[in-house]
VEXLO-981122 format. One record per residue (C-alpha): x, y, z; residue in three letters; residue number from 1. Coordinates in Angstrom, 1 decimal, decimal comma. Layout:
<atoms>
[[X Y Z] 'ALA' NUM]
...
</atoms>
This chain:
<atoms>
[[-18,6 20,3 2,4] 'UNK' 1]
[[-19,3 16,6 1,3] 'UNK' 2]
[[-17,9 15,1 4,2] 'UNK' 3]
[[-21,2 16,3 6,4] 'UNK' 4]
[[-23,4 15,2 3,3] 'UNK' 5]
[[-22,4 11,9 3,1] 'UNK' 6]
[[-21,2 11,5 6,8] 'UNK' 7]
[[-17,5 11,4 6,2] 'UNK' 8]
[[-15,2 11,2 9,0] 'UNK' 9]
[[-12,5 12,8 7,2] 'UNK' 10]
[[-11,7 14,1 3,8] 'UNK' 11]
[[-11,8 11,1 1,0] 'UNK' 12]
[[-9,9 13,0 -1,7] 'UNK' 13]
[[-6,7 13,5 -0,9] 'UNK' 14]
[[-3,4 13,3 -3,0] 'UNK' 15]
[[-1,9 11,0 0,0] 'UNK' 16]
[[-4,7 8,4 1,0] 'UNK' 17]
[[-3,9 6,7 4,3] 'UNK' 18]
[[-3,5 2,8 4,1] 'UNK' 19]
[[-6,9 2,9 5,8] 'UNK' 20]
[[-8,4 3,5 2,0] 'UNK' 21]
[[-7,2 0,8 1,0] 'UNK' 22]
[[-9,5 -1,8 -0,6] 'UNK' 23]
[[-8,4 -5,4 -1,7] 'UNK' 24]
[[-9,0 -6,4 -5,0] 'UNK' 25]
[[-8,4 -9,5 -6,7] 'UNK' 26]
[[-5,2 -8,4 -8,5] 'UNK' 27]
[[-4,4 -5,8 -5,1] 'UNK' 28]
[[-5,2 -8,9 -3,1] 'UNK' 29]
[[-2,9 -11,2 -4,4] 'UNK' 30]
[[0,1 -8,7 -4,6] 'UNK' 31]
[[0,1 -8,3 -0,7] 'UNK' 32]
[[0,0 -12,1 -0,3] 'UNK' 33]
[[3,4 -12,5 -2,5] 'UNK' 34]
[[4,7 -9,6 -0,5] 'UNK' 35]
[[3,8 -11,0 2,8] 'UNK' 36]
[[5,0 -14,5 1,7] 'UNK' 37]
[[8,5 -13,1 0,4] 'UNK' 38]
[[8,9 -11,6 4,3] 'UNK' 39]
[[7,8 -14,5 5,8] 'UNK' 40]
[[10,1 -16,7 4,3] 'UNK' 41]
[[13,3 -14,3 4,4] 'UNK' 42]
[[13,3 -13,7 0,9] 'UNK' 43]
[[15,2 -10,3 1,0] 'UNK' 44]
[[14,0 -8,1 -1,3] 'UNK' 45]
[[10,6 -7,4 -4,0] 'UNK' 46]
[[10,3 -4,6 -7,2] 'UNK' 47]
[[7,0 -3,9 -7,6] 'UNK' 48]
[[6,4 -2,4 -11,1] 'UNK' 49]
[[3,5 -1,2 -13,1] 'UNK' 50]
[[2,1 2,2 -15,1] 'UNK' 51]
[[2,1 5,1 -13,5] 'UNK' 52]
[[-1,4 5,8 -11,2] 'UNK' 53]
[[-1,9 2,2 -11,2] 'UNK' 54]
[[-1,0 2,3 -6,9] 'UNK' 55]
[[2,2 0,7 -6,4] 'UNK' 56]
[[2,9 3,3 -3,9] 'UNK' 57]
[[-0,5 2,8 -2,2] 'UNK' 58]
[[-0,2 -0,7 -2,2] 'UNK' 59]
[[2,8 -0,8 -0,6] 'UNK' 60]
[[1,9 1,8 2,1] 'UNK' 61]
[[-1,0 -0,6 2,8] 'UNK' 62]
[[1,6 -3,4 3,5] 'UNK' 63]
[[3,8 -1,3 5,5] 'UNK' 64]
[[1,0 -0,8 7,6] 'UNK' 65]
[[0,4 -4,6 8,3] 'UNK' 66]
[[3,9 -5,3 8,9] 'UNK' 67]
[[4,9 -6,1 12,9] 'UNK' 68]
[[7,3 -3,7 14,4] 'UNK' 69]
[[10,1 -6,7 14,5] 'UNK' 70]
[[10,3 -6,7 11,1] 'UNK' 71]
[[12,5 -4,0 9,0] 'UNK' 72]
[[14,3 -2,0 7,6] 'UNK' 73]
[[11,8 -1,3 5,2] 'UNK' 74]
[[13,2 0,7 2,5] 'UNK' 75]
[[11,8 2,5 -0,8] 'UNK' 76]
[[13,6 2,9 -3,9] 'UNK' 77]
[[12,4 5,1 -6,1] 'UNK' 78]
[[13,0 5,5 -10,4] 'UNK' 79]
[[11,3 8,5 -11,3] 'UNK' 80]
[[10,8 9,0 -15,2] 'UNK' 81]
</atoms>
């Protein structure tokens, strides 16, 4: 219904947004760059923590998705409460 309206290409309100929803702010912005700089120099491993809705799992979906094939395993661990 609101995707014709505002000229939507696909559904905007889902409970799983795609990495390609993903928008950089400052505090999203710099999260990434320590992420990308613990892979670049072989650091091993990163917790990312926060409150729950806050987007840890979004943010790190979003760098997932700019990681080259060559690089992996990429596992999650998860500590539900």
């Amino acid at each position: 219904m609101y995707e014709r309206y505002w000229r939507l290409q696909r559904p905007a309100f889902r409970s799983q947004a795609t990495a390609d929803f993903f928008f950089q702010a400052g505090s999203q912005r710099a999260s990434l760059l320590k992420l990308k700089y613990l892979v670049e120099q072989r650091q091993g491993m990163a917790v990312v923590t926060g409150q729950p809705g806050v987007g840890k799992s979004f943010l790190i979906e979003a760098f997932r998705s700019q990681l080259p094939p060559s690089v992996g395993p990429v596992a999650d661990v998860l500590f539900p409460q």
